[in-house]
mmCIF file as Biopython writes it, N, C-alpha, C and O atoms, coordinates in Angstrom:
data_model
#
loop_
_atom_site.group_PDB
_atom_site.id
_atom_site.type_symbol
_atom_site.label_atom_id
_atom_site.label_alt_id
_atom_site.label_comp_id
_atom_site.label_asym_id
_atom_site.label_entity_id
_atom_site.label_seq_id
_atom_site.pdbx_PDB_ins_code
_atom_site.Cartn_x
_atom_site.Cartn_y
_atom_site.Cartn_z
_atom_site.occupancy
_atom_site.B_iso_or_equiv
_atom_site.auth_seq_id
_atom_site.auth_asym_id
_atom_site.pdbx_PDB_model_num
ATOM 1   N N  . UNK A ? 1  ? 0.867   -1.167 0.000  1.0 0.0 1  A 1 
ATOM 2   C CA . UNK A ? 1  ? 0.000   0.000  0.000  1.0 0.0 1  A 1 
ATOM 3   C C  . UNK A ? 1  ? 0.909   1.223  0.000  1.0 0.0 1  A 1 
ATOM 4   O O  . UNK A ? 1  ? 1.569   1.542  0.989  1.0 0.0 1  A 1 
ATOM 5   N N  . UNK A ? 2  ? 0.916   1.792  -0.974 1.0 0.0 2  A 1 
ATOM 6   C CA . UNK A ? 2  ? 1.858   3.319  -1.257 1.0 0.0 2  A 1 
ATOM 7   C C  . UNK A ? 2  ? 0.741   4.166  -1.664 1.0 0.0 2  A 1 
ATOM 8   O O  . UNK A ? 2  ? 0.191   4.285  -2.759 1.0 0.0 2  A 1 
ATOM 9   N N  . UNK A ? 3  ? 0.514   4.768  -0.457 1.0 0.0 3  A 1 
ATOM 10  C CA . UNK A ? 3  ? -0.637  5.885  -1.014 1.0 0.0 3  A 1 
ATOM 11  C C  . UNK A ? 3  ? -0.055  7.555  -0.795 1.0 0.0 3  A 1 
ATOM 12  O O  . UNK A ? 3  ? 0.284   7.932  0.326  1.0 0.0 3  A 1 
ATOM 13  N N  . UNK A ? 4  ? 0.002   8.400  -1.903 1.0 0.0 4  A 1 
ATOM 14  C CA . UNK A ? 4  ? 0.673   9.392  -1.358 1.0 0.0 4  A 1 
ATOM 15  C C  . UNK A ? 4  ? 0.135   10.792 -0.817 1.0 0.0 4  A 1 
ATOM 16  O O  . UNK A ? 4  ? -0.898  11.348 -1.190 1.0 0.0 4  A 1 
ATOM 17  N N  . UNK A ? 5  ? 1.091   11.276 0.190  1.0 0.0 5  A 1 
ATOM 18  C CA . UNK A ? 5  ? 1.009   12.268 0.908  1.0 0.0 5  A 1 
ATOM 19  C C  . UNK A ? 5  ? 0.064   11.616 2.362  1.0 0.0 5  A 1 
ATOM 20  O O  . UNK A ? 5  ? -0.765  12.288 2.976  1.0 0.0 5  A 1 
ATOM 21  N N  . UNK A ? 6  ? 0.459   10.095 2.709  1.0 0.0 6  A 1 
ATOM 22  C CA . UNK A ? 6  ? 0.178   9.832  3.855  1.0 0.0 6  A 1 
ATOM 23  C C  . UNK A ? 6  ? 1.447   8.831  4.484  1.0 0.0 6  A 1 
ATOM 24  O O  . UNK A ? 6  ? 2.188   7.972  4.005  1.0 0.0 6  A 1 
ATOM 25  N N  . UNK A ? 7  ? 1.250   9.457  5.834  1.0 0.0 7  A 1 
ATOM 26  C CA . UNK A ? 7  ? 2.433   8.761  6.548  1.0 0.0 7  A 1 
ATOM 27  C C  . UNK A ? 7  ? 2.503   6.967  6.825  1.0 0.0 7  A 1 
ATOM 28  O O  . UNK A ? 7  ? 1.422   6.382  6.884  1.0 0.0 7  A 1 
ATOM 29  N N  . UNK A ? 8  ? 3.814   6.146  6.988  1.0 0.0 8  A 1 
ATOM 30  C CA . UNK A ? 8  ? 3.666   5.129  6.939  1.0 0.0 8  A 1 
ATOM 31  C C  . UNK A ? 8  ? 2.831   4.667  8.455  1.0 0.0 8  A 1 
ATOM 32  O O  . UNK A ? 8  ? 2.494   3.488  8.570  1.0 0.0 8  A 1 
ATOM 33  N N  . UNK A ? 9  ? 2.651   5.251  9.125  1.0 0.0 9  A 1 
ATOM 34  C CA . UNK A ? 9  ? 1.500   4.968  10.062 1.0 0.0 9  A 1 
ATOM 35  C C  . UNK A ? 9  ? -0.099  4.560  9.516  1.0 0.0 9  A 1 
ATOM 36  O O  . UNK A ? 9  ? -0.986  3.709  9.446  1.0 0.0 9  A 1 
ATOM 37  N N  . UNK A ? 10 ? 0.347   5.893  9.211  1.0 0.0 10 A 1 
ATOM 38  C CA . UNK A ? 10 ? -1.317  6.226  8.590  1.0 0.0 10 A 1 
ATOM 39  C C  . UNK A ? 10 ? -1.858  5.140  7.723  1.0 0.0 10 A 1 
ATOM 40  O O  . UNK A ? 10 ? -2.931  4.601  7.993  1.0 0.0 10 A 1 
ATOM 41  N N  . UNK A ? 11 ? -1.050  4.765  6.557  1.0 0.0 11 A 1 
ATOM 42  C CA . UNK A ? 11 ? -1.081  3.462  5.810  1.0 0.0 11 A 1 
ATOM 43  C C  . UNK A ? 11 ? -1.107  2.040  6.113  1.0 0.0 11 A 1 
ATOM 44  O O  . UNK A ? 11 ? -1.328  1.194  5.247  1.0 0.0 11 A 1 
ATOM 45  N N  . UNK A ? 12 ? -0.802  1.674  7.771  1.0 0.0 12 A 1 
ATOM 46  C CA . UNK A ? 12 ? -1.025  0.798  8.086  1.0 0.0 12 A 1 
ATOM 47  C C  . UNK A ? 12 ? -2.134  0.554  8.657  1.0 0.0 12 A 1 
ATOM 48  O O  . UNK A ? 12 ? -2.868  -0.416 8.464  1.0 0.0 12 A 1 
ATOM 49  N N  . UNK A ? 13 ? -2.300  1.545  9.468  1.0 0.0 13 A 1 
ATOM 50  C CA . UNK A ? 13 ? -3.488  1.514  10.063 1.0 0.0 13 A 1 
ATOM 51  C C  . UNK A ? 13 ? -4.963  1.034  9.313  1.0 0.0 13 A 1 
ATOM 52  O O  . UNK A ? 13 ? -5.843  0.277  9.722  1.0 0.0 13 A 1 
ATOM 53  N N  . UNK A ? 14 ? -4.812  1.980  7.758  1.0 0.0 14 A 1 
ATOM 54  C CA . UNK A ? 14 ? -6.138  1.660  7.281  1.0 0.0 14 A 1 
ATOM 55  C C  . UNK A ? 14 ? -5.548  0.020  6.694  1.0 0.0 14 A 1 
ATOM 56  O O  . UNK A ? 14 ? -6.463  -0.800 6.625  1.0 0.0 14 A 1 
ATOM 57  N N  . UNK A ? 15 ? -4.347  -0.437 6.338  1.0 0.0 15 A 1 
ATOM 58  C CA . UNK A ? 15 ? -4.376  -1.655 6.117  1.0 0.0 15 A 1 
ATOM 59  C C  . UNK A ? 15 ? -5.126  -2.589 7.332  1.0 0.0 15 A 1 
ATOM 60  O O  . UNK A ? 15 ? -5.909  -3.503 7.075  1.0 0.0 15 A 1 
ATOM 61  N N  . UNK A ? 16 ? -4.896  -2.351 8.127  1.0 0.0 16 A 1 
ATOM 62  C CA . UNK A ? 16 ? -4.778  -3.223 8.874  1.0 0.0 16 A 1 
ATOM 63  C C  . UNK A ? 16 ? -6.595  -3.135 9.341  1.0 0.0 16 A 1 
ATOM 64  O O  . UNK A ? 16 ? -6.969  -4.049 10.076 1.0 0.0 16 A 1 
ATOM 65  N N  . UNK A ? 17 ? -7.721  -2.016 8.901  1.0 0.0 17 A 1 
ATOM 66  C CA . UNK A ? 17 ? -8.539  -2.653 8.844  1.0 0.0 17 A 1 
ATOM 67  C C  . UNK A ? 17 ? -8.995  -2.646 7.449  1.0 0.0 17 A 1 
ATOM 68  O O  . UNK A ? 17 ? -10.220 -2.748 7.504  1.0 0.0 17 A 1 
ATOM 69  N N  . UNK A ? 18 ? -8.583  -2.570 6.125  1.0 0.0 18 A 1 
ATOM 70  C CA . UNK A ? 18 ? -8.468  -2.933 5.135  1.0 0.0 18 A 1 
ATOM 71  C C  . UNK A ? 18 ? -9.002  -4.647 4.928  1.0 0.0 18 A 1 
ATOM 72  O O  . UNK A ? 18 ? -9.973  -5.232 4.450  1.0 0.0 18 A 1 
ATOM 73  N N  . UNK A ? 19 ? -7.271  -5.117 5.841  1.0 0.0 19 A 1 
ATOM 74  C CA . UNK A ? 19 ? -7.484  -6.522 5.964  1.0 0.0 19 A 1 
ATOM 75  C C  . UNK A ? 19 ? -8.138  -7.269 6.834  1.0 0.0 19 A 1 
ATOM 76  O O  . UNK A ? 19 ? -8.167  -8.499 6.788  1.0 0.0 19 A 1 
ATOM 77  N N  . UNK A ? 20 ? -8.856  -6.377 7.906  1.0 0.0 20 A 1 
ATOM 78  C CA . UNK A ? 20 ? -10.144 -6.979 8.549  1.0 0.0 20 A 1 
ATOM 79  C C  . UNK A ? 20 ? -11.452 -7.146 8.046  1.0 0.0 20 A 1 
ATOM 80  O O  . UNK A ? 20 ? -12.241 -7.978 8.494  1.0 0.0 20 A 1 
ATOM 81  N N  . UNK A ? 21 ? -11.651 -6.499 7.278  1.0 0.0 21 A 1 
ATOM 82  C CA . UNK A ? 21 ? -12.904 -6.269 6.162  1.0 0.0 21 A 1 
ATOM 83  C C  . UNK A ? 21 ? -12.784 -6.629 4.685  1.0 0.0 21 A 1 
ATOM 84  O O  . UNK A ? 21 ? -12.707 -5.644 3.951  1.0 0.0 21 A 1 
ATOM 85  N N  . UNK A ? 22 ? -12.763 -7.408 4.292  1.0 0.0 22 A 1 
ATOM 86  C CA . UNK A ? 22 ? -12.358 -7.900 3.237  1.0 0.0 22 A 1 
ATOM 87  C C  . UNK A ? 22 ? -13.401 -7.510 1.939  1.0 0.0 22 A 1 
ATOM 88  O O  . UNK A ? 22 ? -13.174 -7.650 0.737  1.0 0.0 22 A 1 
ATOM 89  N N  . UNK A ? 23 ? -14.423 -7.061 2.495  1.0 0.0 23 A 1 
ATOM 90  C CA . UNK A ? 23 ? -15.422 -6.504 0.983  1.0 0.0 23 A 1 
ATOM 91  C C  . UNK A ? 23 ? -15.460 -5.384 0.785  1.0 0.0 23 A 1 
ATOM 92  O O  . UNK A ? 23 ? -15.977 -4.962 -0.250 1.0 0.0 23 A 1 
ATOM 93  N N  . UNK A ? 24 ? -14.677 -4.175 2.141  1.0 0.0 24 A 1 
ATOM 94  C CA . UNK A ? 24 ? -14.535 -2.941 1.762  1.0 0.0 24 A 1 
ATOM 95  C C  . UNK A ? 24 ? -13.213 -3.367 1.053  1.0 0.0 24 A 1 
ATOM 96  O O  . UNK A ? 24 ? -12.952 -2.935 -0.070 1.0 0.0 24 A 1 
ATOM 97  N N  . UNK A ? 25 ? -12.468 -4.128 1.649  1.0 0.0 25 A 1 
ATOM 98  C CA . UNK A ? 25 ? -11.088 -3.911 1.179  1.0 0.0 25 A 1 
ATOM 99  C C  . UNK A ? 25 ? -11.222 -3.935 -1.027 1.0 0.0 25 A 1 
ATOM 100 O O  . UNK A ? 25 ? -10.860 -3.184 -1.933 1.0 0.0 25 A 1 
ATOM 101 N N  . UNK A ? 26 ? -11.781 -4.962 -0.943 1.0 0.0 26 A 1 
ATOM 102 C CA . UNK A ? 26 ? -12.245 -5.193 -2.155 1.0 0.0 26 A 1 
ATOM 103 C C  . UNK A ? 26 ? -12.581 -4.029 -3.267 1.0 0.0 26 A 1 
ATOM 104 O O  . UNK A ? 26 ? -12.142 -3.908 -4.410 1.0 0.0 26 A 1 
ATOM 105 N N  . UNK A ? 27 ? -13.526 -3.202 -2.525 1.0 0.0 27 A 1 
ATOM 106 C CA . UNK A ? 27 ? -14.236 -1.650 -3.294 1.0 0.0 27 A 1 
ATOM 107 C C  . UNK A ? 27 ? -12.668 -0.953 -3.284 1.0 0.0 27 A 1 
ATOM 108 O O  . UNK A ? 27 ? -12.263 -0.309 -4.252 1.0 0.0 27 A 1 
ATOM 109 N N  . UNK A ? 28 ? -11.907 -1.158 -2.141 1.0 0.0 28 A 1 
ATOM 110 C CA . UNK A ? 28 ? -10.775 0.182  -1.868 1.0 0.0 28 A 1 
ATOM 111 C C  . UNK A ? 28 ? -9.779  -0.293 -3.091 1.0 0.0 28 A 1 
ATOM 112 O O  . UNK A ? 28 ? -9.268  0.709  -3.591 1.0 0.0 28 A 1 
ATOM 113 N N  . UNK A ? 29 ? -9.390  -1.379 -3.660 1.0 0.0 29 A 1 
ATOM 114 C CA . UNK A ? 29 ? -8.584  -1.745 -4.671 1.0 0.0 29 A 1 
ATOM 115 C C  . UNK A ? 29 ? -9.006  -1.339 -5.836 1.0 0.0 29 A 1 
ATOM 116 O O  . UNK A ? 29 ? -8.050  -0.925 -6.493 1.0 0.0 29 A 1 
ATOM 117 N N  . UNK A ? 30 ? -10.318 -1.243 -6.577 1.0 0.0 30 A 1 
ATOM 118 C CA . UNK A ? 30 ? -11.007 -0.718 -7.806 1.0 0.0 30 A 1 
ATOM 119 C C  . UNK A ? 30 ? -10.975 0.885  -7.231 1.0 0.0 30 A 1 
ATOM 120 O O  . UNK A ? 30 ? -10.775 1.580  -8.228 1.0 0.0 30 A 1 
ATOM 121 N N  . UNK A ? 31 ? -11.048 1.434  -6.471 1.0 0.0 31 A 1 
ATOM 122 C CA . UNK A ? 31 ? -11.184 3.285  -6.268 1.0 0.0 31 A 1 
ATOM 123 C C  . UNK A ? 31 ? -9.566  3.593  -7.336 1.0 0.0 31 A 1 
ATOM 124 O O  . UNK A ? 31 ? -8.528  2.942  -7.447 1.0 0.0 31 A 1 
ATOM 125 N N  . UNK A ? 32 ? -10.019 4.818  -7.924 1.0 0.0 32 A 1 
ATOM 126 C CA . UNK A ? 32 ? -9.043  5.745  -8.387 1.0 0.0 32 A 1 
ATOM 127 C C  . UNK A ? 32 ? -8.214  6.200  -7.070 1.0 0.0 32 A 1 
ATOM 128 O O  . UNK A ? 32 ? -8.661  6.191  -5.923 1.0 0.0 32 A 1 
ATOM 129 N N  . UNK A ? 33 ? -6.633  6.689  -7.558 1.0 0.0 33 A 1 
ATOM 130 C CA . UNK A ? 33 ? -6.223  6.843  -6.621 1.0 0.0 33 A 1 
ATOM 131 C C  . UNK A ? 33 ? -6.427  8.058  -5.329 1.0 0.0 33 A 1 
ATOM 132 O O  . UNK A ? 33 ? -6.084  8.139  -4.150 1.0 0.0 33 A 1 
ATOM 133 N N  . UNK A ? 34 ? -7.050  8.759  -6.127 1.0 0.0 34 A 1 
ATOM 134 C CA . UNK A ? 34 ? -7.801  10.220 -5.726 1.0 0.0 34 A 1 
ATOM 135 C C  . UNK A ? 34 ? -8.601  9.671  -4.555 1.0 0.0 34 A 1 
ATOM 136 O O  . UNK A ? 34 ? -8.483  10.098 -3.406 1.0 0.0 34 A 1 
ATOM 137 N N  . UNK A ? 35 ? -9.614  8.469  -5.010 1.0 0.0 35 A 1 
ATOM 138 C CA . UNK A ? 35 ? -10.576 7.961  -3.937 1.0 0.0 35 A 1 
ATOM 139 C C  . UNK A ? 35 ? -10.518 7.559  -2.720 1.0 0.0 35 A 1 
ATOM 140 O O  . UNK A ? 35 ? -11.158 7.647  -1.673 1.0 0.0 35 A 1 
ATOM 141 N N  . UNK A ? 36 ? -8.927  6.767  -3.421 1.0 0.0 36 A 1 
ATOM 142 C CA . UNK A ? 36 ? -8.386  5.870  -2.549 1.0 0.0 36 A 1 
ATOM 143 C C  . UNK A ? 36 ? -7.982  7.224  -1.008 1.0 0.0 36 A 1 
ATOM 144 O O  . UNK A ? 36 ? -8.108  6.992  0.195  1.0 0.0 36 A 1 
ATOM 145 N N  . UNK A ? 37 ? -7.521  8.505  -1.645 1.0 0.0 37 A 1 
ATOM 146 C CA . UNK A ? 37 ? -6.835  9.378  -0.596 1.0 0.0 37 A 1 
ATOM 147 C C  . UNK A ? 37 ? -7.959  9.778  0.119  1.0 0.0 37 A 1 
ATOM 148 O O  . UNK A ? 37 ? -7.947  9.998  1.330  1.0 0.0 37 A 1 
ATOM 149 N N  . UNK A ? 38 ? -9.216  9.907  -0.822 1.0 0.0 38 A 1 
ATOM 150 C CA . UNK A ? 38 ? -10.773 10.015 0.040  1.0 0.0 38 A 1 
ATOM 151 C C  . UNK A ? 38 ? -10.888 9.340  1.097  1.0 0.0 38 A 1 
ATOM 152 O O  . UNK A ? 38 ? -10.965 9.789  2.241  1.0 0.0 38 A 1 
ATOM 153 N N  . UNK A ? 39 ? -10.908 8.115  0.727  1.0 0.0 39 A 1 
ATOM 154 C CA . UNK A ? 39 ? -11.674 7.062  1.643  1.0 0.0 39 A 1 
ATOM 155 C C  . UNK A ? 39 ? -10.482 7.241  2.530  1.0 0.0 39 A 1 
ATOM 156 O O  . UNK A ? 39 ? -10.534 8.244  1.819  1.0 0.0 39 A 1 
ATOM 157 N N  . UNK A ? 40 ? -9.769  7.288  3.100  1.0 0.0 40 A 1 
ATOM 158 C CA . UNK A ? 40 ? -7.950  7.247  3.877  1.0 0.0 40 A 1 
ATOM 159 C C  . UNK A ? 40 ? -8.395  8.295  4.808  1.0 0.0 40 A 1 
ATOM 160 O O  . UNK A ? 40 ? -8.275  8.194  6.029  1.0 0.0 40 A 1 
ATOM 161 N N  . UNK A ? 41 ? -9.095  9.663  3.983  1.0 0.0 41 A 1 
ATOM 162 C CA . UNK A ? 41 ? -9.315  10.788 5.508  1.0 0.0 41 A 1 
ATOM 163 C C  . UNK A ? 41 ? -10.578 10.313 6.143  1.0 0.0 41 A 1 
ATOM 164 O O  . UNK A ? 41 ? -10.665 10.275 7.371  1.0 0.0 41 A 1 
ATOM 165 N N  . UNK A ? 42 ? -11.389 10.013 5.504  1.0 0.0 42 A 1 
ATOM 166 C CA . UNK A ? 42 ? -12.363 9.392  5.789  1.0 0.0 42 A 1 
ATOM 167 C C  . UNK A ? 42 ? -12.478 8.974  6.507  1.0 0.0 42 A 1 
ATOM 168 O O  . UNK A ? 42 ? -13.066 9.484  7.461  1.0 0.0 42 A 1 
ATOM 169 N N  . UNK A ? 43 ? -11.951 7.673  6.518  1.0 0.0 43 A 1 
ATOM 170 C CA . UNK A ? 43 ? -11.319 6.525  7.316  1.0 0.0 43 A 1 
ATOM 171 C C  . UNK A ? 43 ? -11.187 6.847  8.812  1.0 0.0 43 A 1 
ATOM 172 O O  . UNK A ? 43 ? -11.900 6.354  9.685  1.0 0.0 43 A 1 
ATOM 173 N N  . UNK A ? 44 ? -9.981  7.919  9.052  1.0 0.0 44 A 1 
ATOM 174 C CA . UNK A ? 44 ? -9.005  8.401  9.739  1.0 0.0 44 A 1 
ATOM 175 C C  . UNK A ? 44 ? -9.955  9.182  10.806 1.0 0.0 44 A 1 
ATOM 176 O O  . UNK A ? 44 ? -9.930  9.279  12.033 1.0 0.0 44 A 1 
ATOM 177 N N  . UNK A ? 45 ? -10.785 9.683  9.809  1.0 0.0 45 A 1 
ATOM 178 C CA . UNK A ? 45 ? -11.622 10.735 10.417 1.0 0.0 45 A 1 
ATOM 179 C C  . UNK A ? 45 ? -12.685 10.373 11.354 1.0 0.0 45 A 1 
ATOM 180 O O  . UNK A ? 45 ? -13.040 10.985 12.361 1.0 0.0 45 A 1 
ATOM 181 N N  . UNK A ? 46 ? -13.172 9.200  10.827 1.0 0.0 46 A 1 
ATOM 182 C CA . UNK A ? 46 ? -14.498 8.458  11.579 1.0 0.0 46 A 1 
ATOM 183 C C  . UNK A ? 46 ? -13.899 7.484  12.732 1.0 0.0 46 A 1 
ATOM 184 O O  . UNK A ? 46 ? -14.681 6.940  13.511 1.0 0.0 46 A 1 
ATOM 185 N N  . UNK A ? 47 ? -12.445 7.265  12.831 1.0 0.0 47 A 1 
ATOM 186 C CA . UNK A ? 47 ? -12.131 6.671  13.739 1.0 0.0 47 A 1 
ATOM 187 C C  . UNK A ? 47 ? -11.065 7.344  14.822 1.0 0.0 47 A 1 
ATOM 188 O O  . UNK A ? 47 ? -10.397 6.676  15.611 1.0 0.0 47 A 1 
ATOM 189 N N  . UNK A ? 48 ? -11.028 8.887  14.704 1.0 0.0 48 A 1 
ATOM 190 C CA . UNK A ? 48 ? -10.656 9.635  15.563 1.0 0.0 48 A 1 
ATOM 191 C C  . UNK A ? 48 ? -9.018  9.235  15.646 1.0 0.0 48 A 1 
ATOM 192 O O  . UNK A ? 48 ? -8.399  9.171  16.708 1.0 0.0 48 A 1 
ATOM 193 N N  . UNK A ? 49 ? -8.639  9.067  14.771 1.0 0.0 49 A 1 
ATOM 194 C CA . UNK A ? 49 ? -7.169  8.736  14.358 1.0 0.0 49 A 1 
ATOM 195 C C  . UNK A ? 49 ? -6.337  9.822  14.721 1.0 0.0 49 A 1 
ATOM 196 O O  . UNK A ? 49 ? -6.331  10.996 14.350 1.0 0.0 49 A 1 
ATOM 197 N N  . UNK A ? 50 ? -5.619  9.178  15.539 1.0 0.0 50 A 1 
ATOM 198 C CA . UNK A ? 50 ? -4.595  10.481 16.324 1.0 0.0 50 A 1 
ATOM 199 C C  . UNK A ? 50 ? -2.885  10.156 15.811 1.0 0.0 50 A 1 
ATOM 200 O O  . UNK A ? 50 ? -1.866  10.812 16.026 1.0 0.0 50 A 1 
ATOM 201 N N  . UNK A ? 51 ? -3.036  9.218  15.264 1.0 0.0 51 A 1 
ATOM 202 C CA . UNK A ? 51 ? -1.455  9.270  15.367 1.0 0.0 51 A 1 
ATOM 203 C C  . UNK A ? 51 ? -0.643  10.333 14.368 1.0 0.0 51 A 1 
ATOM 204 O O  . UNK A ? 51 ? 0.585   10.408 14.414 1.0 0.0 51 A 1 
#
């Protein structure tokens, strides 16, 4: 997962529930990469992501 203008934290984190969810993970592989940076604040955002 090389997504840019996010830290290697940040990138694991959504891996890591990426790979808990396996049918979002699924939608997140077909997103443009634009989407992909969507869904990432998104993500980050709804789960009060502090790091």
């Amino acid at each position: 997962m090389d997504i840019p203008d996010f830290t290697k934290e940040v990138q694991m984190f959504c891996l890591n529930f990426l790979m808990l969810n396996k049918g979002v993970a699924e939608g997140f592989m077909e997103m443009s990469e634009e989407d992909k940076g969507f869904w990432m604040r998104d993500h980050l955002a709804l789960q009060a992501f502090g790091g």
